[in-house]
PDB file of N, H, CA, C and O in Angstrom:
ATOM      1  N   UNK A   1    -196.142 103.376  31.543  1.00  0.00           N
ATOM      2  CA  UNK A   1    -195.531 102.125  31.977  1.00  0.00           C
ATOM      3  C   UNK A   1    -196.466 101.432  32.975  1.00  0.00           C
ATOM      4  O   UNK A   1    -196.805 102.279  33.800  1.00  0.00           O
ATOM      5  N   UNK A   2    -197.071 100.141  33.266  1.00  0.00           N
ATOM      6  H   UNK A   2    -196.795  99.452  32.595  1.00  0.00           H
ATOM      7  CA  UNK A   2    -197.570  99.453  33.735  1.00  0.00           C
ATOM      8  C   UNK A   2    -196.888  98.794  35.201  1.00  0.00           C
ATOM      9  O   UNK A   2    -195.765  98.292  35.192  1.00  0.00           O
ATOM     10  N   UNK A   3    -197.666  98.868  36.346  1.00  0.00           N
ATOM     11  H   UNK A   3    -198.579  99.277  36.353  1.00  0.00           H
ATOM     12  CA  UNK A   3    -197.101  98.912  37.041  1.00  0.00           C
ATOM     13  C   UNK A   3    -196.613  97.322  37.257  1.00  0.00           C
ATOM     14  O   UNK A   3    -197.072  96.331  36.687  1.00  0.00           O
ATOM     15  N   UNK A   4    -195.561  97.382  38.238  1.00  0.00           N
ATOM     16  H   UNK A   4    -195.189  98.186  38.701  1.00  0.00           H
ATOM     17  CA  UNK A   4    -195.345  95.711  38.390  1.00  0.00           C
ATOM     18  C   UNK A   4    -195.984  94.833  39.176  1.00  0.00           C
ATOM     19  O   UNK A   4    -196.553  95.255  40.183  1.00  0.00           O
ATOM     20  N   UNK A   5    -196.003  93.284  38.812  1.00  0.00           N
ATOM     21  H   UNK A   5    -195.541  92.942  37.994  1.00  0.00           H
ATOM     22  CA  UNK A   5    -196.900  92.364  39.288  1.00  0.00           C
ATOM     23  C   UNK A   5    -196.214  91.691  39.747  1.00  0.00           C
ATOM     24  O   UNK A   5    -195.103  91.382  39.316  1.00  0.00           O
ATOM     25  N   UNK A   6    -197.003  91.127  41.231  1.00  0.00           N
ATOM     26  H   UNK A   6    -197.906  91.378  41.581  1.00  0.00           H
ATOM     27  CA  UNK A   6    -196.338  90.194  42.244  1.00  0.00           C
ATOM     28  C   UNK A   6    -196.744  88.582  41.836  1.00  0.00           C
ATOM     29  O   UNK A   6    -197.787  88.280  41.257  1.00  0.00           O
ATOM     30  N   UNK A   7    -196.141  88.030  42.082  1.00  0.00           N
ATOM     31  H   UNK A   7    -195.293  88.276  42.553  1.00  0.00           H
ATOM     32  CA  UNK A   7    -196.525  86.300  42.522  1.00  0.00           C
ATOM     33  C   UNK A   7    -195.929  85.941  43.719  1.00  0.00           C
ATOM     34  O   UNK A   7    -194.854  86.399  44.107  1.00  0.00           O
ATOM     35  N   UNK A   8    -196.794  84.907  44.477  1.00  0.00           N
ATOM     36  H   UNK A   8    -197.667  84.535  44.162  1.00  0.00           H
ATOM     37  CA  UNK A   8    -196.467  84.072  45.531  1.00  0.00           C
ATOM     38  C   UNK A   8    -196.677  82.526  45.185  1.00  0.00           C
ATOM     39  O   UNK A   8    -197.625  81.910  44.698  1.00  0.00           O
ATOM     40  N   UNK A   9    -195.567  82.193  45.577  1.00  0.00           N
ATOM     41  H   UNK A   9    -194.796  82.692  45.973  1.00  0.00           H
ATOM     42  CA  UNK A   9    -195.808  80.199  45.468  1.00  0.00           C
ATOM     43  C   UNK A   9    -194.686  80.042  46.857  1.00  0.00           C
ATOM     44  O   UNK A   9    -193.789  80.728  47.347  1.00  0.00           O
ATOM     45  N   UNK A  10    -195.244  78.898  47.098  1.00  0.00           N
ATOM     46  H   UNK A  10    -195.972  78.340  46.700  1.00  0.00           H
ATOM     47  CA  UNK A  10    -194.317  77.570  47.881  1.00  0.00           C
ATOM     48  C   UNK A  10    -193.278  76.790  47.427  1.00  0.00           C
ATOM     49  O   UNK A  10    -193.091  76.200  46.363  1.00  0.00           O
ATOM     50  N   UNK A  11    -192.480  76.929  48.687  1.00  0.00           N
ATOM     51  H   UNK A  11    -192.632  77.409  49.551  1.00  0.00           H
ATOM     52  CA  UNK A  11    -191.040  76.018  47.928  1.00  0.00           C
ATOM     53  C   UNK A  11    -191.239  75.393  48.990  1.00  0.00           C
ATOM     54  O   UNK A  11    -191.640  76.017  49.973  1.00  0.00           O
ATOM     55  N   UNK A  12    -190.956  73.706  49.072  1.00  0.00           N
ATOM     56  H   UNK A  12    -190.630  73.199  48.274  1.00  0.00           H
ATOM     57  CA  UNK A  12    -190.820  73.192  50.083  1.00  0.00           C
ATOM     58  C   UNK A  12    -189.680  72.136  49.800  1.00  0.00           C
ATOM     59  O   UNK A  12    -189.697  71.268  48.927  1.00  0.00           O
ATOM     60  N   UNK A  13    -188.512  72.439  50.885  1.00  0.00           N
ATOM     61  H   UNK A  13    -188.498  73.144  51.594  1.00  0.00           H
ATOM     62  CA  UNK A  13    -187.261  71.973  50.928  1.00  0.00           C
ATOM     63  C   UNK A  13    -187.483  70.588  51.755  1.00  0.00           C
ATOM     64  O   UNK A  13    -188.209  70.811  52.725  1.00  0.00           O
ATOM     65  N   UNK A  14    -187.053  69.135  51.663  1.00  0.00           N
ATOM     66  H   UNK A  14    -186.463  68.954  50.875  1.00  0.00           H
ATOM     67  CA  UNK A  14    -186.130  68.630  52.978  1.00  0.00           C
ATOM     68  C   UNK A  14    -185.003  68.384  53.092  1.00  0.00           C
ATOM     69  O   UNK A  14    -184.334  67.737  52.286  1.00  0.00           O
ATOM     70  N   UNK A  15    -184.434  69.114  54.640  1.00  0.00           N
ATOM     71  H   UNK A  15    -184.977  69.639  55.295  1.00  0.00           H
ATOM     72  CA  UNK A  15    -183.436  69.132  54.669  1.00  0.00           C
ATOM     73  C   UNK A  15    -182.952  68.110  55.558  1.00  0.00           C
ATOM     74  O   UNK A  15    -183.326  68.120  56.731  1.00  0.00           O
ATOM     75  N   UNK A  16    -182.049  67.101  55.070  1.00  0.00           N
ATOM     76  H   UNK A  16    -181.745  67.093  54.118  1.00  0.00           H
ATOM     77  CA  UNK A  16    -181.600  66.149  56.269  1.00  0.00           C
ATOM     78  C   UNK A  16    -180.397  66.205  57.367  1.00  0.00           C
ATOM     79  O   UNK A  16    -179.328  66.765  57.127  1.00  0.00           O
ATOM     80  N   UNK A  17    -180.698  65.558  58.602  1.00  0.00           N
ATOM     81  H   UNK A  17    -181.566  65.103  58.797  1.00  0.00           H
ATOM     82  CA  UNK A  17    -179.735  65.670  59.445  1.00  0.00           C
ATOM     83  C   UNK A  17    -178.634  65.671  58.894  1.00  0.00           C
ATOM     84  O   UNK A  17    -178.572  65.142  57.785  1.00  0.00           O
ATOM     85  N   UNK A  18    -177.135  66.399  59.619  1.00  0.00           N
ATOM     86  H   UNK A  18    -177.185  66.829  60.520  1.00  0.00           H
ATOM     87  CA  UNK A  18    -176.268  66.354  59.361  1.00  0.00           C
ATOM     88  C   UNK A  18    -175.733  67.813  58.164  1.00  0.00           C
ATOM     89  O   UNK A  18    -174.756  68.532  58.371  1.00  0.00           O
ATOM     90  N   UNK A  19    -176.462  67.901  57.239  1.00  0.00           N
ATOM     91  H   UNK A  19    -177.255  67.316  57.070  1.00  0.00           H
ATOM     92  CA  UNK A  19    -176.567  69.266  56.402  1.00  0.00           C
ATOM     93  C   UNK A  19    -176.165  70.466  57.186  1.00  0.00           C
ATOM     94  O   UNK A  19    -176.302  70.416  58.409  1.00  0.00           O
ATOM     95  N   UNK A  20    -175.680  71.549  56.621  1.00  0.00           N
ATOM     96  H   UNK A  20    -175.569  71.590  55.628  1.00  0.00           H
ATOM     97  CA  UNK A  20    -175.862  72.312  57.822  1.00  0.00           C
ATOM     98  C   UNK A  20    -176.639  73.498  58.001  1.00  0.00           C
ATOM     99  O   UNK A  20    -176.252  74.448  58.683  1.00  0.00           O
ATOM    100  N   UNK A  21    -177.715  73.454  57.404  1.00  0.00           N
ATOM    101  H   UNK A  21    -178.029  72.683  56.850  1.00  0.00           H
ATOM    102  CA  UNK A  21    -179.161  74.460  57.073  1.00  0.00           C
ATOM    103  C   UNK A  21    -180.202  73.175  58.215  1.00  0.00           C
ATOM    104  O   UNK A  21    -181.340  73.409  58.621  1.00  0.00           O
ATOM    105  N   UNK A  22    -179.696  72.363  58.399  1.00  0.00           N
ATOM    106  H   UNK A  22    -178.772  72.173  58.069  1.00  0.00           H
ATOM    107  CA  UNK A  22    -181.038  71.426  59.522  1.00  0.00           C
ATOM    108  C   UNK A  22    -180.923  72.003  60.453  1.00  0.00           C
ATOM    109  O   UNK A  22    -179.900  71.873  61.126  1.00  0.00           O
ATOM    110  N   UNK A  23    -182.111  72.997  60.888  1.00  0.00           N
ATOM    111  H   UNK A  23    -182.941  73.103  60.341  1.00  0.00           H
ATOM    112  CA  UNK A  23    -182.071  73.558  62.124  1.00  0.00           C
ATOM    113  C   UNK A  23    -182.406  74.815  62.163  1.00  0.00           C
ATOM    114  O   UNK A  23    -182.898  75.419  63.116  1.00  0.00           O
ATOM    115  N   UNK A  24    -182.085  75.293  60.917  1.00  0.00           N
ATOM    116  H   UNK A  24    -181.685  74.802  60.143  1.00  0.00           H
ATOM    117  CA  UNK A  24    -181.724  76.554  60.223  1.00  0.00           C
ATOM    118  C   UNK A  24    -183.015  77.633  59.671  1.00  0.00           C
ATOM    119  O   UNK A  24    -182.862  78.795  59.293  1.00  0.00           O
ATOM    120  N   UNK A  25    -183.827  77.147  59.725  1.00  0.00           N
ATOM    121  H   UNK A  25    -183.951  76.204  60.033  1.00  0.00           H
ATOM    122  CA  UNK A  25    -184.903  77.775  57.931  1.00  0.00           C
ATOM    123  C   UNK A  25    -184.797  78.936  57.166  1.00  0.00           C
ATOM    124  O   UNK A  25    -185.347  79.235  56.106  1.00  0.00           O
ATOM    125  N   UNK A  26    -183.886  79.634  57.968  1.00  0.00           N
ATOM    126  H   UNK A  26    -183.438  79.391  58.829  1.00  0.00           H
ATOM    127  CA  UNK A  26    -183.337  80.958  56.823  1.00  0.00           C
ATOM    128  C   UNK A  26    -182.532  80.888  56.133  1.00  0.00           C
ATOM    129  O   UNK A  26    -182.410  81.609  55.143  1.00  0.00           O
ATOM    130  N   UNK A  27    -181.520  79.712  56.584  1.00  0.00           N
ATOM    131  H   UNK A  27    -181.619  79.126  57.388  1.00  0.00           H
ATOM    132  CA  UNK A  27    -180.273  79.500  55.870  1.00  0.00           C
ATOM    133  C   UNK A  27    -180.763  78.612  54.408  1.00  0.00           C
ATOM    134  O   UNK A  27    -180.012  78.550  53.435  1.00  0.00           O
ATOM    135  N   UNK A  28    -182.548  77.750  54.441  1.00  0.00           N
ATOM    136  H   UNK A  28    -183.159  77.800  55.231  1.00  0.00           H
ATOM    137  CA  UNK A  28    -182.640  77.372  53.601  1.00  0.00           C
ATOM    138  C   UNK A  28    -183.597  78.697  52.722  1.00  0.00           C
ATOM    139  O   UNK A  28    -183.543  79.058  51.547  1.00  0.00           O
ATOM    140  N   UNK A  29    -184.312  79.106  53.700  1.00  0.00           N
ATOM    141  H   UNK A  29    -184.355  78.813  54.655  1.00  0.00           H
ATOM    142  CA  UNK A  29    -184.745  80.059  52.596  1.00  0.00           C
ATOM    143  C   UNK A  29    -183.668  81.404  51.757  1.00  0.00           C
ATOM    144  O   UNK A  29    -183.743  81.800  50.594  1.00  0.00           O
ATOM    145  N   UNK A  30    -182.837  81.795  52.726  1.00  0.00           N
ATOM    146  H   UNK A  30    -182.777  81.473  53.671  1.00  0.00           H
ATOM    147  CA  UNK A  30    -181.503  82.415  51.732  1.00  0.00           C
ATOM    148  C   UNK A  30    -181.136  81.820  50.655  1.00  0.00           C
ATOM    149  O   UNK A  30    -181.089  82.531  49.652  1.00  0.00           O
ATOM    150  N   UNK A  31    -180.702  80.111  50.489  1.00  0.00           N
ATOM    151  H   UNK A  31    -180.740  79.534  51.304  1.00  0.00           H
ATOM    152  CA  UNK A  31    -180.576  79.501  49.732  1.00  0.00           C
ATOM    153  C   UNK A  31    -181.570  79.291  48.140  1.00  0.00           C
ATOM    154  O   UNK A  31    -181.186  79.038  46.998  1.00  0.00           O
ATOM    155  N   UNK A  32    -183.069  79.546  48.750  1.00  0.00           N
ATOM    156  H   UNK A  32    -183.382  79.751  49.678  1.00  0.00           H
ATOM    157  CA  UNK A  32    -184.068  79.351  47.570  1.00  0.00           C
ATOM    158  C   UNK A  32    -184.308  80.302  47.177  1.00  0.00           C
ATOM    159  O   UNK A  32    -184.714  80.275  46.015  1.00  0.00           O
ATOM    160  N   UNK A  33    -184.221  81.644  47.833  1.00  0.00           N
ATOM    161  H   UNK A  33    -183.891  81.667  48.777  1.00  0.00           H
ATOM    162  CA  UNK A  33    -184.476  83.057  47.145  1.00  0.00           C
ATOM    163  C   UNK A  33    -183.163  82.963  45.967  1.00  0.00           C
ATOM    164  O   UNK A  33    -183.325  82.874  44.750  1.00  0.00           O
ATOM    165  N   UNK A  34    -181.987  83.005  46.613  1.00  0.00           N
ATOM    166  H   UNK A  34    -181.855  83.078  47.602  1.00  0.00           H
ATOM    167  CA  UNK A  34    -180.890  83.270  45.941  1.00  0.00           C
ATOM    168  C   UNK A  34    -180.921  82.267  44.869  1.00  0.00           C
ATOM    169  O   UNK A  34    -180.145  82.664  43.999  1.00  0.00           O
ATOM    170  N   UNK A  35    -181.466  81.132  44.519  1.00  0.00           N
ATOM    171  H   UNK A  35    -182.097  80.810  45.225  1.00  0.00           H
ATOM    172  CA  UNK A  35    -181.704  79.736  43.307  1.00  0.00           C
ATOM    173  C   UNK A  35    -182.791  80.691  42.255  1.00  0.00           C
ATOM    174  O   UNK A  35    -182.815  80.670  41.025  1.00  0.00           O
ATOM    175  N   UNK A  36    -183.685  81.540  43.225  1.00  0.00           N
ATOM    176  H   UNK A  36    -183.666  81.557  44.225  1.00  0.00           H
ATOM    177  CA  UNK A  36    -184.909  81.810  41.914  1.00  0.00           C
ATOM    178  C   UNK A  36    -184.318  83.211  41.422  1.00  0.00           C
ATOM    179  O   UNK A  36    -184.690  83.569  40.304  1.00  0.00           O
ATOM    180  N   UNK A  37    -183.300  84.184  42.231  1.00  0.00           N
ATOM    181  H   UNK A  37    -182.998  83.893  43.138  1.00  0.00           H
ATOM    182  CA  UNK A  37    -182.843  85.663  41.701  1.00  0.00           C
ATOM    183  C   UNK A  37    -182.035  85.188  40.561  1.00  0.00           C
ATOM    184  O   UNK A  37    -182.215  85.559  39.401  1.00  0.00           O
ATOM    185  N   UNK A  38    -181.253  84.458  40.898  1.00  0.00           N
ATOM    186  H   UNK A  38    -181.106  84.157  41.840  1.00  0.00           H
ATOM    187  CA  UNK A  38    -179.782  84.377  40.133  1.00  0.00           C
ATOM    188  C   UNK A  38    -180.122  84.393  38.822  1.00  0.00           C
ATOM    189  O   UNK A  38    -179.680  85.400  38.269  1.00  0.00           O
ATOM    190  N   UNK A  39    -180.943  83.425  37.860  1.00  0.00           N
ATOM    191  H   UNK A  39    -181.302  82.607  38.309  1.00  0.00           H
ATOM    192  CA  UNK A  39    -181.283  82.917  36.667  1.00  0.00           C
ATOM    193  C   UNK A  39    -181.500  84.233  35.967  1.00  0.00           C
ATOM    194  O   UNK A  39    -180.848  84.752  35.062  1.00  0.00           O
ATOM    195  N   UNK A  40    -182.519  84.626  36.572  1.00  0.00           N
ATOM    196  H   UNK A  40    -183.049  84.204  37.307  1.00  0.00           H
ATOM    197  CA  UNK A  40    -183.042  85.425  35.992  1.00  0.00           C
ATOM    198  C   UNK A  40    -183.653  86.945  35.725  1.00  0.00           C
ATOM    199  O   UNK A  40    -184.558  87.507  35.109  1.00  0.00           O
ATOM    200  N   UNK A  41    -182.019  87.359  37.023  1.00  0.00           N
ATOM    201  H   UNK A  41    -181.283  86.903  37.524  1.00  0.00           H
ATOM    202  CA  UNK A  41    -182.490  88.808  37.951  1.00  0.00           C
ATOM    203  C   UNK A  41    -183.831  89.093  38.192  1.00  0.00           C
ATOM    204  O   UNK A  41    -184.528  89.931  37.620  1.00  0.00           O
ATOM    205  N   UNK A  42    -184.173  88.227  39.205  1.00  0.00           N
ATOM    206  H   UNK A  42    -183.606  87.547  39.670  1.00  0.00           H
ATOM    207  CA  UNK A  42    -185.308  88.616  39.712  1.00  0.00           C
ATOM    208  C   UNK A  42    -185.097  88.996  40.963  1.00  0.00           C
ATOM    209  O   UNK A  42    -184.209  88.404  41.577  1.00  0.00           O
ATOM    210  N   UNK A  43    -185.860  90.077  41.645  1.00  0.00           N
ATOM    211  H   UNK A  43    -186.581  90.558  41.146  1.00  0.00           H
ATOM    212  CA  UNK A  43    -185.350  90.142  43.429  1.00  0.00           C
ATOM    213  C   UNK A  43    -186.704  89.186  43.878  1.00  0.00           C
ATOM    214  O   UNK A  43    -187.905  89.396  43.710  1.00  0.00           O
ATOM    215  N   UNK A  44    -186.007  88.090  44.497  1.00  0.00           N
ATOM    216  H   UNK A  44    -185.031  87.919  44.634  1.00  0.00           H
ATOM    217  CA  UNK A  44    -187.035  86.948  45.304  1.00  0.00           C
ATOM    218  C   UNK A  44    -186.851  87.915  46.900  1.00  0.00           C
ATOM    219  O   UNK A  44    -185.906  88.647  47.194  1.00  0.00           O
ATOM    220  N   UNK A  45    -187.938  87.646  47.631  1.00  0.00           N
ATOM    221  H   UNK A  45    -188.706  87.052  47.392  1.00  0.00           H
ATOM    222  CA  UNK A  45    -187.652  87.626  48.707  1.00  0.00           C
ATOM    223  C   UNK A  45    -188.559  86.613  49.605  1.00  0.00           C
ATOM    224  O   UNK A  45    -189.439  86.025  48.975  1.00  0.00           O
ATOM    225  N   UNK A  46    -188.442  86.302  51.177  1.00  0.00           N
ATOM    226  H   UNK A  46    -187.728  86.780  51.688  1.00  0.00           H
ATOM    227  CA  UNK A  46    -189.124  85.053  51.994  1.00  0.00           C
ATOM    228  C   UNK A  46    -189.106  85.885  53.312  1.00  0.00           C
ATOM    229  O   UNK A  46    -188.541  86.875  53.777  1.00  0.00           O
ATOM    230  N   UNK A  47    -190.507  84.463  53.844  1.00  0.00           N
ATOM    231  H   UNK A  47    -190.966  83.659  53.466  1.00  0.00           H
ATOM    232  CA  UNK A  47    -191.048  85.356  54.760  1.00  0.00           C
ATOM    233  C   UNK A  47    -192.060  84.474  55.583  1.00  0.00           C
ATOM    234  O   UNK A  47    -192.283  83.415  54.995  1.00  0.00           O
ATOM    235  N   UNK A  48    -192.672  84.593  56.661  1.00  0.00           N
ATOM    236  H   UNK A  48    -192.491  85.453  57.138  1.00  0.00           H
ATOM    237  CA  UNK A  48    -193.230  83.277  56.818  1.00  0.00           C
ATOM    238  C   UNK A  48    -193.180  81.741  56.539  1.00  0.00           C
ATOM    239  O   UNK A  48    -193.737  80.884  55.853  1.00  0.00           O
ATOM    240  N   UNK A  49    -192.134  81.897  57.520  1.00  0.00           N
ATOM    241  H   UNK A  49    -191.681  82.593  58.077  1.00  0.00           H
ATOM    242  CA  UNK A  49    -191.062  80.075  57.461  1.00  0.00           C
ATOM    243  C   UNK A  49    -192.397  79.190  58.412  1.00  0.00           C
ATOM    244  O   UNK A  49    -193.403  79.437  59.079  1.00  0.00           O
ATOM    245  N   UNK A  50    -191.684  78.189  57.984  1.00  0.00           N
ATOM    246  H   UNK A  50    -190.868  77.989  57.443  1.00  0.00           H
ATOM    247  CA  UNK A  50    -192.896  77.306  58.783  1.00  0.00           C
ATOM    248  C   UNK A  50    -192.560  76.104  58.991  1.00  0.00           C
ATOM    249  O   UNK A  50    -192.449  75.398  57.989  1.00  0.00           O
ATOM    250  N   UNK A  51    -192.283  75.470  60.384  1.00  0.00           N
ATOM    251  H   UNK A  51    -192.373  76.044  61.198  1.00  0.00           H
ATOM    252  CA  UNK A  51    -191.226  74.058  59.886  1.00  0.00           C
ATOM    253  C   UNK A  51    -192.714  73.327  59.712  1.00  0.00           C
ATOM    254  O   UNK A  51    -193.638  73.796  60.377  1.00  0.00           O
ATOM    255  N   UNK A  52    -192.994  72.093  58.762  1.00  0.00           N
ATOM    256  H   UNK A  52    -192.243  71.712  58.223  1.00  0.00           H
ATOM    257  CA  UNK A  52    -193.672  71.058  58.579  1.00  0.00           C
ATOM    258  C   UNK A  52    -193.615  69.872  59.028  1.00  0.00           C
ATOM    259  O   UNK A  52    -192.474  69.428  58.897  1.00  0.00           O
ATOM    260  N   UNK A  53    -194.332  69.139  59.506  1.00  0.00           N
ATOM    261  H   UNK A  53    -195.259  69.499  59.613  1.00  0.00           H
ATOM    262  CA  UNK A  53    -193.923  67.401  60.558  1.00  0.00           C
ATOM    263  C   UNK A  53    -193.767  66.468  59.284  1.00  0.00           C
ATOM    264  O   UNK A  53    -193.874  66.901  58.137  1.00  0.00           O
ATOM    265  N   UNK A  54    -193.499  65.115  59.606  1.00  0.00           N
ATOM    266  H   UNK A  54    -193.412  64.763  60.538  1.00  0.00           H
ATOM    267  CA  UNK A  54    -193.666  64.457  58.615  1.00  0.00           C
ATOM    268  C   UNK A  54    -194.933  63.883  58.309  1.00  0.00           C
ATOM    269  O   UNK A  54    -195.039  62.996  57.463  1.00  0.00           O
ATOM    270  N   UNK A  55    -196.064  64.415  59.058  1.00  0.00           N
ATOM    271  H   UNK A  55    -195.978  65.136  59.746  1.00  0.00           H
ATOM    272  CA  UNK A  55    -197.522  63.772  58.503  1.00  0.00           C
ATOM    273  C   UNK A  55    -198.332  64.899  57.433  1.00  0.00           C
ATOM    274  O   UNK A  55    -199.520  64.789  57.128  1.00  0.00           O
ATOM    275  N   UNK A  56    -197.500  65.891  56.990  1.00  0.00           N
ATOM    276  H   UNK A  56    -196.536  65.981  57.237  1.00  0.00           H
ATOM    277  CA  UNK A  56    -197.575  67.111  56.278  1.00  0.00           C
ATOM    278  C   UNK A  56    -197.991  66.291  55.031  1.00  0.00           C
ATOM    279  O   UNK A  56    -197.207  65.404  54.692  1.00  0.00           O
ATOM    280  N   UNK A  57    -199.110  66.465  54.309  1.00  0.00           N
ATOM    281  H   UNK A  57    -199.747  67.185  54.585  1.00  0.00           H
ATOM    282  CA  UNK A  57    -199.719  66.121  53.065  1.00  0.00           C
ATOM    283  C   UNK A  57    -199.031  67.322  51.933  1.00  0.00           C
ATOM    284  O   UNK A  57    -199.674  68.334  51.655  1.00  0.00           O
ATOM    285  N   UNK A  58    -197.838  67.087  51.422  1.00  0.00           N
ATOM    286  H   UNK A  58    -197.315  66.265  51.648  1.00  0.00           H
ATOM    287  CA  UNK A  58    -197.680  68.337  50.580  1.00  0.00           C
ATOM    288  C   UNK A  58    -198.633  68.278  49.325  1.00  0.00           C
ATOM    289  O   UNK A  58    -198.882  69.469  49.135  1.00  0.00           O
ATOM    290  N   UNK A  59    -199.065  67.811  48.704  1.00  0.00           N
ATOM    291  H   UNK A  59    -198.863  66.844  48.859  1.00  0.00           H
ATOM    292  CA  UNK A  59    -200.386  67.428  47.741  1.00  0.00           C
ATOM    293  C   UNK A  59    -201.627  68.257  48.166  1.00  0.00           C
ATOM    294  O   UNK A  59    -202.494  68.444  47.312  1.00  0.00           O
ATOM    295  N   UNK A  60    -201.748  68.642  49.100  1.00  0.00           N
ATOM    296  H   UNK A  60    -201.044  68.490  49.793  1.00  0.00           H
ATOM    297  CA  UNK A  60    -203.105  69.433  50.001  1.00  0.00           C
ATOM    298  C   UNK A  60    -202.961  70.377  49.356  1.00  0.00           C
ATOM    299  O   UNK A  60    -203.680  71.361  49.531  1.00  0.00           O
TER     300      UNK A  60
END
């Protein structure tokens, strides 16, 4: 049996005032692990949160 293979990518959320994950970043990353497990039993997990400003080039 072949052992198993990892991937890493970026999710980048915005969350707006008033929501109630603004403030939060685990409550959004709980939210995006649990969006990518569900489909397709996968175990997602997160880790190195990072809040971003708004002069953040997500295209970079």
């Amino acid at each position: 049996m072949a052992a198993p293979r990892m991937y890493r990518f970026a999710v980048t959320v915005r969350v707006e005032e008033g929501h109630e994950a603004y403030g939060d970043p685990e409550w959004v990353a709980d939210a995006a692990a649990g969006a990518l497990s569900n489909v397709y039993e996968l175990r997602c997990i997160w880790h190195e949160l990072k809040e971003l400003d708004e002069d953040t080039d997500l295209l970079a």
